[in-house]
ZAMARGU-4260 file (C-alpha; in steps of 0.2 Angstrom, whole numbers, plus 5000, padded with zeros to 4 digits):
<rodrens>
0) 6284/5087/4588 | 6269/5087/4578 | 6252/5077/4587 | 6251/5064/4573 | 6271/5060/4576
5) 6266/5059/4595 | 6254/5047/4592 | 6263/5035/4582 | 6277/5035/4593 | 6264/5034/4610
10) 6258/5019/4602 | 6278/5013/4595 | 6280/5014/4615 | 6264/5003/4620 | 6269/4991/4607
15) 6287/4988/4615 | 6283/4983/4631 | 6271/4966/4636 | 6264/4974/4655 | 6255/4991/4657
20) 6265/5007/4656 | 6261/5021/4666 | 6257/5037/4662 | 6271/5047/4670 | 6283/5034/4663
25) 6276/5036/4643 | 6275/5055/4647 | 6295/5055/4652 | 6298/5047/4635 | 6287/5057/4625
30) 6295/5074/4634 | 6276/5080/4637 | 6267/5083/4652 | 6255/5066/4660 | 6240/5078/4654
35) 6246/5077/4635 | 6248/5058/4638 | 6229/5055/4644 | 6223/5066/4629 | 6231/5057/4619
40) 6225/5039/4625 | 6210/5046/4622 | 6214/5050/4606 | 6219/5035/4602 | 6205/5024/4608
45) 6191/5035/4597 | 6202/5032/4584 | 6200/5014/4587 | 6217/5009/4593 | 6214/4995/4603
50) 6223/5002/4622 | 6215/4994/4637 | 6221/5001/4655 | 6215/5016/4666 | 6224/5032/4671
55) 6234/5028/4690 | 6238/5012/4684 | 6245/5009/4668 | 6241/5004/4648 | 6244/4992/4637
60) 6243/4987/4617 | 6229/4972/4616 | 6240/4959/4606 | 6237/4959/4585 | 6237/4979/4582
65) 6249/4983/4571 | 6257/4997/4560 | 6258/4998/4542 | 6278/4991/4538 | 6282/5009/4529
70) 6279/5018/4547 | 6299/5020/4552 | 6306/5035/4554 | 6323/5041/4548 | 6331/5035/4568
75) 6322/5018/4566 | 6329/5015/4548 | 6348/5019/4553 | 6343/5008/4568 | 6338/4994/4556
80) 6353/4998/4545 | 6368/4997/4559 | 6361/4982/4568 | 6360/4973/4549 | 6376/4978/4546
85) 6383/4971/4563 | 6376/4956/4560 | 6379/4952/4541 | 6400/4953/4547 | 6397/4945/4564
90) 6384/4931/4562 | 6386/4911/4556 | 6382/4913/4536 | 6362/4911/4540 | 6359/4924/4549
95) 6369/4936/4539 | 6360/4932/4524 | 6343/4933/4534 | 6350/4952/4538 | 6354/4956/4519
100) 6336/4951/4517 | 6329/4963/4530 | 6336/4977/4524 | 6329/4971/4506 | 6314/4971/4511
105) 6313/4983/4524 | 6319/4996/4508 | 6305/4985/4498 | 6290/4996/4507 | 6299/5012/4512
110) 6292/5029/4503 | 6306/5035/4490 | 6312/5050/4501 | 6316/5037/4514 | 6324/5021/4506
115) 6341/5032/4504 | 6343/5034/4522 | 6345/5014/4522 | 6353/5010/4505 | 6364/5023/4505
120) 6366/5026/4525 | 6381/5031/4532 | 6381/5021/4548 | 6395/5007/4549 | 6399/4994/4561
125) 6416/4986/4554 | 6423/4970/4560 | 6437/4963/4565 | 6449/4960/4551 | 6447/4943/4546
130) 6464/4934/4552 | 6457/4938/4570 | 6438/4931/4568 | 6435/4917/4576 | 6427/4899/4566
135) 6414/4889/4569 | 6416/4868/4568 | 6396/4867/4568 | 6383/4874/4561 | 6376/4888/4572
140) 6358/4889/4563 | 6356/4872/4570 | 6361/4879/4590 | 6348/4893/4584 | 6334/4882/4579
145) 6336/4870/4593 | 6334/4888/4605 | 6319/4891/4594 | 6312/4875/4597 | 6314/4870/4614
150) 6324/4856/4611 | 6341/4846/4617 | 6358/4846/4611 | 6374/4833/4611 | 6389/4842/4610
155) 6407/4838/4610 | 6416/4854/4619 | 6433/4859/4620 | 6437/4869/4635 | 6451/4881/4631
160) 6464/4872/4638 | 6458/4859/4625 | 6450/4846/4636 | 6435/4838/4628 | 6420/4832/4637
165) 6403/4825/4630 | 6387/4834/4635 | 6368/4836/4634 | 6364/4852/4635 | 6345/4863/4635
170) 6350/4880/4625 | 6339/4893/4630 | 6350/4909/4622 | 6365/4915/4615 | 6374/4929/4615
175) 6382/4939/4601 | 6399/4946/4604 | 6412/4955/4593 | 6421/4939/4588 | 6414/4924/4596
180) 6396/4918/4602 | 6392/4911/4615 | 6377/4898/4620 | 6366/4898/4637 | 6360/4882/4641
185) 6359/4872/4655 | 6368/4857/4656 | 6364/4839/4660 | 6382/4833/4667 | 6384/4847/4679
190) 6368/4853/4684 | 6367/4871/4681 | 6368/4884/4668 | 6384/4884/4659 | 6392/4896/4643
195) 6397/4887/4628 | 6408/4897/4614 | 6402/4890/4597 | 6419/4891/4590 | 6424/4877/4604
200) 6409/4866/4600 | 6418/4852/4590 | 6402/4839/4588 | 6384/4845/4589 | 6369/4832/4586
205) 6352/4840/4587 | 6341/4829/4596 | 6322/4826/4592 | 6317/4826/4614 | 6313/4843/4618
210) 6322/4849/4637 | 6307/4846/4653 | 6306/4865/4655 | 6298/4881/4647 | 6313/4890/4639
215) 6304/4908/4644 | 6305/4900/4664 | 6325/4894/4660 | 6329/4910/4655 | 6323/4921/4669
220) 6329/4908/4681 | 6348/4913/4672 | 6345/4929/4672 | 6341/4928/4691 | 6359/4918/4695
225) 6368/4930/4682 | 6361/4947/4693 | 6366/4937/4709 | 6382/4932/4706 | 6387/4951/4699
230) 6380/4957/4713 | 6392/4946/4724 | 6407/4951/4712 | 6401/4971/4717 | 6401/4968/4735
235) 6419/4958/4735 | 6425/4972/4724 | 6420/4985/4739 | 6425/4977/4754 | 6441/4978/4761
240) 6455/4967/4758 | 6453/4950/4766 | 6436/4952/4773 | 6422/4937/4768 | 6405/4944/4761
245) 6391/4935/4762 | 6374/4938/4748 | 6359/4932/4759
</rodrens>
């Protein structure tokens, strides 16, 4: 790997992350030794690239430093293609429009020798055939904005026995599978974070109050139950038949 492609990708890999990196840990990516990594901080920081942090404890990428859009290399291209691909036959009809107009004007600023890679790349991600996708009775842009936005939802949910039931919900996320999406939100009526497929959503009113929370806090807060409760599910899995486990 040539020093200026090192740099670039030192600097992709403080630009990823929000905390401080060590060295050892960019040096593992990189494949050089910690040495090289300090060198090339160093480097970088007589060059003007704003990287504040101190060798034993880690760096970080002062918010605002950016790279010139044409900076992709030929992996980051096919990485833009396949995940554009996957969404333009997976999404709700907004979102796959937005991804036709990534790769647009992703191939918009890429040097000639480059734009074939994502115009012409060979890298698929087919769907299901249609008779097995799923449908949406709302539009999921709106779940998607509320998300953005911090605010709540009315929804009429269908479980999949077909019971309907009327709640308010606070969506913080969803999560895109093969066929169907799925909201996390927590929700008013039963007091804890719940799963809603889209496809089950049969009424959806966005509402103008915004949820009493911050959604970055809601999340972490899921996240925390979600790594509990697999971690209960690994233990009952190991432990012999008919024993109780308890997860202090």
């Amino acid at each position: 790997m040539q020093r200026a492609e090192r740099l670039l990708d030192l600097i992709q890999g403080l630009r990823r992350r929000r905390r401080p990196v060590t060295a050892e840990t960019l040096a593992s990516e990189l494949d050089v030794s910690v040495r090289t990594v300090y060198r090339d901080i160093a480097a970088l920081l007589r060059q003007g690239v704003p990287v504040r942090g101190e060798a034993g404890i880690g760096y970080v990428l002062d918010a605002g430093f950016d790279l010139p859009p044409l900076m992709f290399s030929p992996d980051e291209i096919e990485a833009v293609l396949v995940g554009m691909r996957w969404l333009s036959e997976r999404a709700d009809p907004t979102l796959a429009r937005a991804a036709e107009d990534v790769v647009a004007k992703v191939a918009a600023v890429l040097p000639p020798h480059l734009r074939p890679i994502l115009l012409d790349g060979a890298l698929f991600a087919p769907a299901y055939c249609k008779d097995s996708a799923v449908v949406d009775q709302v539009d999921a842009a709106a779940i998607r904005a509320a998300i953005r936005n911090g605010r709540k939802l009315d929804i009429a949910y269908r479980d999949e026995a077909g019971a309907e039931s009327r709640r308010m919900i606070w969506p913080i996320g969803m999560t895109f599978f093969d066929r169907v999406r799925v909201v996390i939100a927590w929700c008013e009526l039963r007091q804890a974070f719940r799963h809603f497929r889209t496809d089950r959503i049969a009424e959806l009113t966005a509402r103008e109050e915004r949820y009493p929370a911050r959604r970055a806090d809601l999340f972490r807060r899921w996240q925390k139950e979600e790594q509990e409760a697999a971690a209960r599910r690994a233990m009952e899995q190991q432990a012999p038949q008919g024993e109780v486990v308890t997860v202090q």
